[in-house]
C-alpha positions as CSV (number, residue, x, y, z in Angstrom):
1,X,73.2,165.2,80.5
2,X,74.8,166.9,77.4
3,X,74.0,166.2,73.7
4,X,75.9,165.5,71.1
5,X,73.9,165.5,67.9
6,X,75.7,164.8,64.4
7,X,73.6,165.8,60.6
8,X,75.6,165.1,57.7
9,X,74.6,168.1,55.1
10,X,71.5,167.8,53.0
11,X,71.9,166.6,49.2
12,X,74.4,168.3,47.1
13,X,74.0,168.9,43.5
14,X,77.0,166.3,43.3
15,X,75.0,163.9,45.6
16,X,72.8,164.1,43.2
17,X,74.7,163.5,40.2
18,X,76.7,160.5,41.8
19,X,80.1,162.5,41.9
20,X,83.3,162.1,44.1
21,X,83.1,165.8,45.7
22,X,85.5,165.6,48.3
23,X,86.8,169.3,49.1
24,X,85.4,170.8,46.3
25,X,82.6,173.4,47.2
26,X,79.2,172.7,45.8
27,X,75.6,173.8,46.3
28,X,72.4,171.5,48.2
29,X,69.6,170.8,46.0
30,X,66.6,171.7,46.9
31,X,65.6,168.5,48.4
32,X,68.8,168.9,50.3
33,X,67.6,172.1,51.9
34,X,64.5,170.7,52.9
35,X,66.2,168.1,53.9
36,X,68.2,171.1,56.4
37,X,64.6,172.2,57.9
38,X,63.1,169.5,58.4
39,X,66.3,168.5,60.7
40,X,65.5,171.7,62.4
41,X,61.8,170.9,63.2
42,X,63.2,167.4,64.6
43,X,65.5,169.6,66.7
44,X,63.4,172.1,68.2
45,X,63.4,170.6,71.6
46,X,67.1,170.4,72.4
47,X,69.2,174.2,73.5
48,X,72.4,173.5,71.7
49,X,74.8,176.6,73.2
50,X,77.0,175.8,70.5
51,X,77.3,174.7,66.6
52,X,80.7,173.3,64.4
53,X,80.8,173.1,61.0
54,X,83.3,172.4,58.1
55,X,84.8,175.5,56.2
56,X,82.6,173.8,53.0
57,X,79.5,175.6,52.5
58,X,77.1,172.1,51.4
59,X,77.8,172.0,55.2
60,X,77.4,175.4,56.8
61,X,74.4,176.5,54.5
62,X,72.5,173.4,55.9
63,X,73.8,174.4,59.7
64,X,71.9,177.9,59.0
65,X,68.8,176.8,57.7
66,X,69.0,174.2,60.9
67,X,69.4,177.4,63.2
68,X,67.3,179.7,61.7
69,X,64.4,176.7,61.6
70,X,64.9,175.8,65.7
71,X,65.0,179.8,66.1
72,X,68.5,179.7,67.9
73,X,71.7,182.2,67.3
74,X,74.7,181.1,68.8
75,X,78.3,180.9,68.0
76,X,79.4,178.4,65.1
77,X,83.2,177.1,64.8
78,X,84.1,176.2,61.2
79,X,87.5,174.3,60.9
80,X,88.5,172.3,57.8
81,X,89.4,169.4,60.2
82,X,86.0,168.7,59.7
83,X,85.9,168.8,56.2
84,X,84.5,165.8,54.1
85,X,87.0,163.5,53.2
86,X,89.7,164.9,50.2
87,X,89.1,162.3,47.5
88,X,92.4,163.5,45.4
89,X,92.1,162.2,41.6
90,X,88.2,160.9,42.2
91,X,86.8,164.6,43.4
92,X,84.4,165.9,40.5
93,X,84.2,162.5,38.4
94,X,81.0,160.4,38.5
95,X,81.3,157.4,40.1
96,X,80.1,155.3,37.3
97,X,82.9,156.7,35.1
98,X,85.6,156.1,38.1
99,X,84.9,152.5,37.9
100,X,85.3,152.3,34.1
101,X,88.3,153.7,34.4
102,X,90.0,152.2,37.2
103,X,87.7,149.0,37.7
104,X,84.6,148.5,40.2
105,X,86.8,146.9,42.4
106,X,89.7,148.8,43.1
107,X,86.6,151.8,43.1
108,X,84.7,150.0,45.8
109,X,88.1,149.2,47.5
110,X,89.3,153.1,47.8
111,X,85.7,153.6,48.9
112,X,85.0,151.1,51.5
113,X,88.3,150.2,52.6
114,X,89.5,151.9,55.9
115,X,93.0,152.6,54.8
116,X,93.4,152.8,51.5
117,X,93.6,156.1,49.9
118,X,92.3,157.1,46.5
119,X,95.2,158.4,44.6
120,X,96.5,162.2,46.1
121,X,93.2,161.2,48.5
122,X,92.6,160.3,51.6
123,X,91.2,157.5,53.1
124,X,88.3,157.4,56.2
125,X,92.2,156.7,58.3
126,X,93.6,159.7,57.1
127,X,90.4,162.0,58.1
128,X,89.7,160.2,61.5
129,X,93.5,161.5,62.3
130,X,92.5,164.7,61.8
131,X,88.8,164.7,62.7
132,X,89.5,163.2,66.1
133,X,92.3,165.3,67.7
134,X,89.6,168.4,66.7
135,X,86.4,166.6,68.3
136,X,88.8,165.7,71.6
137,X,90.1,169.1,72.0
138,X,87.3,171.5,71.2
139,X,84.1,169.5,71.0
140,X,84.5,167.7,73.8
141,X,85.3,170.5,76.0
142,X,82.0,172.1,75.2
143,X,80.5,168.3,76.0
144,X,82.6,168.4,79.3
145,X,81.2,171.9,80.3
146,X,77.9,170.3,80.1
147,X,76.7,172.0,77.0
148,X,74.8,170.6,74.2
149,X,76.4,170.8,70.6
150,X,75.6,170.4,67.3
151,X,78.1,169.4,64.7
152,X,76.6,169.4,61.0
153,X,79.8,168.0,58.6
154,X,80.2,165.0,55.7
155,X,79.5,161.6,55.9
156,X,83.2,160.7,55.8
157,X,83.8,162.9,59.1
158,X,80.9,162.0,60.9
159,X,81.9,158.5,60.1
160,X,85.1,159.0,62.2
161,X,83.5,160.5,64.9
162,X,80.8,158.0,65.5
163,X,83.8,155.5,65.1
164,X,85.2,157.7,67.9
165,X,82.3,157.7,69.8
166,X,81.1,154.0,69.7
167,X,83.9,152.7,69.7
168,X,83.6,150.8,66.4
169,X,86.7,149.0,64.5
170,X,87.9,149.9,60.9
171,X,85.6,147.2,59.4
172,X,82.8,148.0,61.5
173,X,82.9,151.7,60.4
174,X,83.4,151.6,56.4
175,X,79.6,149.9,56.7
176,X,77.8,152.4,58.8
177,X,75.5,154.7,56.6
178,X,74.6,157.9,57.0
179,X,71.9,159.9,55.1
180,X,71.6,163.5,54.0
181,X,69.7,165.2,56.8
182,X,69.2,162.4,59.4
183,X,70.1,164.5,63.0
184,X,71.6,161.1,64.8
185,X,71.1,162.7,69.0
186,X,73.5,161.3,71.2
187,X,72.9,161.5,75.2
188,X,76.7,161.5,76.9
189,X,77.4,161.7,80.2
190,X,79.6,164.0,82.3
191,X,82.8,162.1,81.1
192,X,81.2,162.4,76.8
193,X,80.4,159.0,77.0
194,X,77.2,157.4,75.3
195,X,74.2,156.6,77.3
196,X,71.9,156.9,74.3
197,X,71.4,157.2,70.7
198,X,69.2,158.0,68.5
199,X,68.6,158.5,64.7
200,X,65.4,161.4,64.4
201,X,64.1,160.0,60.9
202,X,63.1,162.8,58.4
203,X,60.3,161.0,57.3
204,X,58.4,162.2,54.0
């Protein structure tokens, strides 16, 4: 049966600093590259045939240090519908300041609601209606053809694919977490849907 396994990128210097990043293009930290091979050492066991990323390189730098760690060279697809969410006027600020500027609430509301877009942002709506039509159309196929994929992207993205994938409503979804790192391995059957799941732990 074919695998579908999701990592959100390892820390980001912005991670790190508490900042709205969005689209913007930042570094990992160091612990967010480790964070990349020890994802690899959890994956060393499964043949992915094929790899997609985002165009953002927080993303693609921890899919190579992922590769080069389980030893593999295949192709990778990068396609901005799998970009982290855009988070319009929030991207850069730290998310301390946002509130005092705008108020914890209406912060936490942009954040966690499903719908509700930060302003010129999106919300986790707006990127499932782009993440999804990609993940049906070209992830999927490589699912159908029986292949194992890996698909290392944002929390925002991933969050509307598991959404996708578990079937989970809007208010489910805005809870689910997902850490820097953490390869969550999903067994599908021959149609892509889940038999299994299961989150590999990074551990220490």
């Amino acid at each position: 049966m074919p695998k579908l396994v999701l990592v959100r990128h390892g820390q980001s210097v912005w991670n790190l600093q508490n900042r709205f990043t969005g689209w913007i293009d930042v570094p990992l930290t160091e612990k967010g590259k480790e964070e990349a091979y020890k994802a690899g050492e959890l994956l060393k066991d499964i043949r992915f045939s094929v790899a997609y990323t985002s165009e953002l390189s927080r993303a693609q730098e921890t899919l190579r240090i992922i590769l080069e760690t389980v030893g593999l060279l295949i192709p990778v697809i990068k396609d901005k519908a799998l970009n982290e969410r855009h988070y319009g006027a929030l991207q850069g600020l730290n998310k301390d300041r946002a509130r005092e500027k705008w108020g914890a609430e209406i912060v936490h509301l942009w954040r966690r609601s499903y719908d509700i877009p930060p302003p010129e942002g999106e919300s986790l709506k707006d990127t499932a209606n782009r993440t999804i039509p990609f993940l049906e159309r070209a992830i999927m196929g490589d699912i159908l053809d029986g292949r194992d994929v890996l698909v290392v992207a944002h929390g925002n993205s991933l969050r509307s694919i598991i959404m996708y994938l578990e079937n989970l409503s809007p208010e489910e979804i805005v809870k689910v977490e997902i850490p820097t790192g953490t390869p969550i391995v999903y067994n599908l059957d021959e149609k892509g849907k889940v038999l299994e799941k299961e989150i590999r732990e990074l551990g220490e």
